[in-house]
N, C-alpha and C positions, 0 to 999 in steps of 0.2 A: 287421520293419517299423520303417522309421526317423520318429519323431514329432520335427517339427520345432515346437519352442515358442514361443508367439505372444509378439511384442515385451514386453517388458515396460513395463507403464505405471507413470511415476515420479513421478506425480502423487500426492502425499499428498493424499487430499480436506477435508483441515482447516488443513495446514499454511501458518505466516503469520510474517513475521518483522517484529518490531516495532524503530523506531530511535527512542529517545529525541532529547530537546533537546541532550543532550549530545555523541550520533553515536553511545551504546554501543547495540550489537546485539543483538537477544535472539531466537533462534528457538520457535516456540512452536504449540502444537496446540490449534486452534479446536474448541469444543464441536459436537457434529453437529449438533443438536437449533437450527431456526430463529431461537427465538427466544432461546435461551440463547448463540446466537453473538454475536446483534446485542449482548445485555448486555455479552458480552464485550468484545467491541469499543469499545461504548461506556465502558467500564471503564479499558479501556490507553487511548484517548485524552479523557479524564478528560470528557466530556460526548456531546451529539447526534452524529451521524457524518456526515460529509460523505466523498462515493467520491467520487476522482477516475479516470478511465478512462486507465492511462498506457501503455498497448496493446494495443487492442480484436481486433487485425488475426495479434497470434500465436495458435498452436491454444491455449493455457492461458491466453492474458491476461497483463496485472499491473496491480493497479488498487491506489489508496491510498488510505487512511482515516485521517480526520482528523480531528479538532475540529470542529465546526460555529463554534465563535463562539472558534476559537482565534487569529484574531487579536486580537484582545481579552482573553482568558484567561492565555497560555500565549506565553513566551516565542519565538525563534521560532528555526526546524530545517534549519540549513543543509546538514545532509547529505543530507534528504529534499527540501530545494528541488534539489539538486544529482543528484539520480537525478532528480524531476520533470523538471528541466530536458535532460537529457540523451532523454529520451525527447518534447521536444516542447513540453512546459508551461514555461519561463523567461521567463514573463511576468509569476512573481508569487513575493514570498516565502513557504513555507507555515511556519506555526506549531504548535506543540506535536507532543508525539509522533505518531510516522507508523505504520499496520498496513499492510504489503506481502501481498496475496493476489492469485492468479489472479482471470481475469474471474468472467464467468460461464457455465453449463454452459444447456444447452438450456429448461430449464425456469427459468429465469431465480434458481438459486440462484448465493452464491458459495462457487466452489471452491479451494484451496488452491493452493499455489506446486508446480509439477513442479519437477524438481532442479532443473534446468541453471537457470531461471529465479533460484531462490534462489541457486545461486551467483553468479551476474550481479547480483543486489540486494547479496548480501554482499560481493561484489569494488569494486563501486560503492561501497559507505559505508563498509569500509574504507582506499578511495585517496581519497574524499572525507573523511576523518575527520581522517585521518594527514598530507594533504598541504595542508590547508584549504582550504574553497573560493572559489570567486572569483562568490562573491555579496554583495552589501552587502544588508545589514538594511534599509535604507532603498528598497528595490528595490518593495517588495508596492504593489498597486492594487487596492482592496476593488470590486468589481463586482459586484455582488450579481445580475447579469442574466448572469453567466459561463458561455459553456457548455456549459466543459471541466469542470466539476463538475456530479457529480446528487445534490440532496438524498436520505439517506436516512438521516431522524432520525428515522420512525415503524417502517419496516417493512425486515425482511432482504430483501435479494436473493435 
């Protein structure tokens, strides 16, 4: 009897790759546990977290995490405006470090990057790093009524 083995899914459910101010890339495994993620997160980008939905419409997503008050804090991230932008968002500059993870999964938690996805983040900020991007700093408009970002500075997804 021949057993044919079901797809394999490549979906780390924690993995998230974070890109400093600088462009350096850091791949990295999200704690499971809800509320020890959000700390997490909250941690690499040094305060509240603000998700951006950077696409809602693939089966794993990729959404970005951010500073809540990083344009005010936290210098600003032109490798992460340059993936933002490339997927839709080049309407603003984003600041301080960035967390790249999948959307979210049925029950409205967030899920981790499947491969193909991370290498697409990784291919991105490394030709956005290496080759500089063609965004000016002077580009961001504070819109506090935005609403390509969803607050989420109390509760995980």
């Amino acid at each position: 009897m021949n057993h044919t083995p079901a797809p394999e899914d490549t979906t780390n459910p924690r993995h998230a790759v974070l890109i400093g101010e600088d462009g350096a890339m850091t791949s990295l495994t999200l704690p499971a546990d809800d509320s020890a993620r959000l700390a997490e997160l909250q941690r690499l980008v040094g305060g509240l977290v603000d998700v951006v939905a950077l696409d809602e419409h693939d089966q794993h997503g990729l959404d970005m995490w951010v500073n809540d008050e990083g344009l005010y804090l936290c210098g600003p991230n032109p490798v992460a405006t340059v993936i933002a932008a490339a997927h839709g968002h080049g309407h603003q500059m984003f600041h301080g470090p960035a967390v790249f993870t999948g959307s979210v999964d049925a029950e409205g938690n967030t899920i981790g990057l499947d491969e193909a996805t991370a290498l697409v983040v990784a291919g991105m900020a490394t030709h956005a790093h290496t080759d500089g991007p063609a965004v000016r700093a002077d580009t961001h408009t504070a819109d506090a009524d935005d609403d390509t970002a969803r607050h989420h500075g109390g509760e995980p997804r």
